[in-house]
C-alpha positions in Angstrom: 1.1 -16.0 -14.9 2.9 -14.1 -17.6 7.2 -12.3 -16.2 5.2 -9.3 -15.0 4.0 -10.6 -12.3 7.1 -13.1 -11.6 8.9 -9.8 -12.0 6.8 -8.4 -9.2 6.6 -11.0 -6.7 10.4 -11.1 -7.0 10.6 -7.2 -6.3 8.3 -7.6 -3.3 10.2 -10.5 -1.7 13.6 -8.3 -1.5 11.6 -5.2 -0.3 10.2 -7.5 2.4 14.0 -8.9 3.2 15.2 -5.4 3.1 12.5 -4.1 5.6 12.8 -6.9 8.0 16.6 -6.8 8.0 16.5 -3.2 8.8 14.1 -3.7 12.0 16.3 -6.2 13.2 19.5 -4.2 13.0 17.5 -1.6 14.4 16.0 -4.0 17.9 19.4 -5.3 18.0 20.6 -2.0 18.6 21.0 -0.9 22.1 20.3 2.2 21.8 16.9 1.8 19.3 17.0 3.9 16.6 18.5 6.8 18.0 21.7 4.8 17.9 20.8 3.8 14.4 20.0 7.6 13.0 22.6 9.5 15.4 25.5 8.1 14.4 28.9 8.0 16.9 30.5 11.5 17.7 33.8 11.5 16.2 36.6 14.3 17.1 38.5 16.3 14.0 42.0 15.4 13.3 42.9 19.0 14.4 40.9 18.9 17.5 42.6 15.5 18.5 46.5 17.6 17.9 45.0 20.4 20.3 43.2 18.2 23.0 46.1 17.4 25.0 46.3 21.1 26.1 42.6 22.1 26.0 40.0 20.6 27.7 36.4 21.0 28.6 36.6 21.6 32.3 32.6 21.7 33.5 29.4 21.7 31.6 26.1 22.1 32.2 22.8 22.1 30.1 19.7 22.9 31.4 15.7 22.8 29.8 13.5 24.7 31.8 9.7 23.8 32.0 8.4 26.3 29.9 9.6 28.4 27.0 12.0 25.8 25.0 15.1 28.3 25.9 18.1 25.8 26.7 21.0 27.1 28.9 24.5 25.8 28.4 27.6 27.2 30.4 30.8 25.5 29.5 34.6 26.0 31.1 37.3 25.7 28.9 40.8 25.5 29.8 43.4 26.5 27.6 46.9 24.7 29.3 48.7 24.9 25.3 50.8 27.5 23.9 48.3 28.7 21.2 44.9 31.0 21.3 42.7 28.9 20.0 39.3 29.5 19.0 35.8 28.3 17.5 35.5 25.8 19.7 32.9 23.5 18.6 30.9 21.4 21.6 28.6 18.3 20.8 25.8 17.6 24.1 24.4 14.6 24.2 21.2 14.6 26.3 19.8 12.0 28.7 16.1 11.5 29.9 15.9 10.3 33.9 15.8 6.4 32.8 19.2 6.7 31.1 17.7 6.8 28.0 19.3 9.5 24.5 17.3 12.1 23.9 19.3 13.6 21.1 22.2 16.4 20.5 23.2 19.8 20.8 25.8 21.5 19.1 27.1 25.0 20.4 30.7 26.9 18.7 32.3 29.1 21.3 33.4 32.1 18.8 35.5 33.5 21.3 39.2 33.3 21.6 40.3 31.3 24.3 43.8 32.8 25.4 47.1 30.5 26.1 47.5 29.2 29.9 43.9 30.6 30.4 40.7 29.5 31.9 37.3 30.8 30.5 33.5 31.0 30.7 31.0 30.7 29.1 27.3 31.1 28.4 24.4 30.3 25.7 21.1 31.0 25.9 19.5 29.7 22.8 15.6 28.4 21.6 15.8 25.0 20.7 12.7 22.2 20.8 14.1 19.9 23.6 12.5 17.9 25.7 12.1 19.3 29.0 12.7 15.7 30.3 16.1 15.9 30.0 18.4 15.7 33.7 21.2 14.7 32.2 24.2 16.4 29.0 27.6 14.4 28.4 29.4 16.7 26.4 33.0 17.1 24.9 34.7 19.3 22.6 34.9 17.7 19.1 36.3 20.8 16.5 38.6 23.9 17.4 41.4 25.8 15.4 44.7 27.8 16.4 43.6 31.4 16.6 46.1 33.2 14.3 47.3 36.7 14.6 45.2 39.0 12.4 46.8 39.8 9.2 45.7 43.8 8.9 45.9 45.6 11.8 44.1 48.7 12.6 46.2 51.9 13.9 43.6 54.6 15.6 45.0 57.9 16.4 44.0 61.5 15.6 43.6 62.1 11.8 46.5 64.6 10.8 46.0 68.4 9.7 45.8 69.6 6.0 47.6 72.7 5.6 50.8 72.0 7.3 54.3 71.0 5.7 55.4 69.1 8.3 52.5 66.6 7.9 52.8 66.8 3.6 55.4 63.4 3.9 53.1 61.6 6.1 49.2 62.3 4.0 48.0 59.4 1.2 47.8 60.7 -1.9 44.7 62.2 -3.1 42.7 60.4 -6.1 40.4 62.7 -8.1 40.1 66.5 -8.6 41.9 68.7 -6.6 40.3 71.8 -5.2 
């Protein structure tokens, strides 16, 4: 029995420890090892600042039987002084024993205005169990919609040919006619 194999029945013994320490944490869990690879849903610092004032008022996830299409309708209620906007909203999904079946993650784009209350609805294809009866989900990301910074004026383009409107035209770049 040369260090080789000393060398190797000394790797083996920690892989082994490793392993077995790993199923334990994972048993001990109470969640199994969902809770293990899904780790806790944690809310961004800005989100937490804007919470007080917007909250998720109703949620609801449904699987239908057939088709893996999920729809999700949130209510979100805007009680703060800002706009804010992409919203982000974290589902966690529950099986009729209670049991986590996993997360969904939907970002309401839309701006949700100041002392307003607003809808809204995703239809979306996702590989979900259709077991699912039960979503628990809260808002965990949005931002402070800001006023654009260009703004677009649309009227009626002016004439060519008139004096009056000479001050008013861009000037021209390239050869003139």
């Amino acid at each position: 029995m040369n260090g080789k194999f000393w060398a190797n029945v000394g790797l083996s013994t920690v892989v082994f420890c490793l392993l077995a320490f790993a199923v334990s944490k994972i048993s001990a869990s109470s969640t199994g090892i969902t809770g293990v690879l899904l780790p806790e849903i944690t809310v961004s610092e800005s989100a937490e600042e804007l919470l007080h004032s917007v909250a998720l008022v109703s949620s609801v996830v449904k699987v239908p039987k057939q088709g893996h299409m999920v729809d999700a309708s949130f209510s979100i209620e805007n009680k703060g002084t800002h706009d804010i906007k992409n919203v982000k909203i974290i589902c966690t999904l529950f099986d009729a024993a209670g049991n986590e079946q996993g997360r969904t993650k939907w970002v309401v784009f839309d701006t949700v205005t100041s002392q307003n209350t607003e809808d809204f609805t995703f239809v979306d294809k996702m590989f979900i169990s259709n077991s699912i009866v039960r979503s628990d989900c809260k808002i965990v990301d949005m931002q402070i919609a800001k006023a654009p910074k260009v703004e677009a004026h649309y009227g009626a383009a002016s004439g060519h040919g008139n004096s009056d409107d000479a001050e008013h035209t861009a000037p021209a770049y390239g050869s003139q006619h």
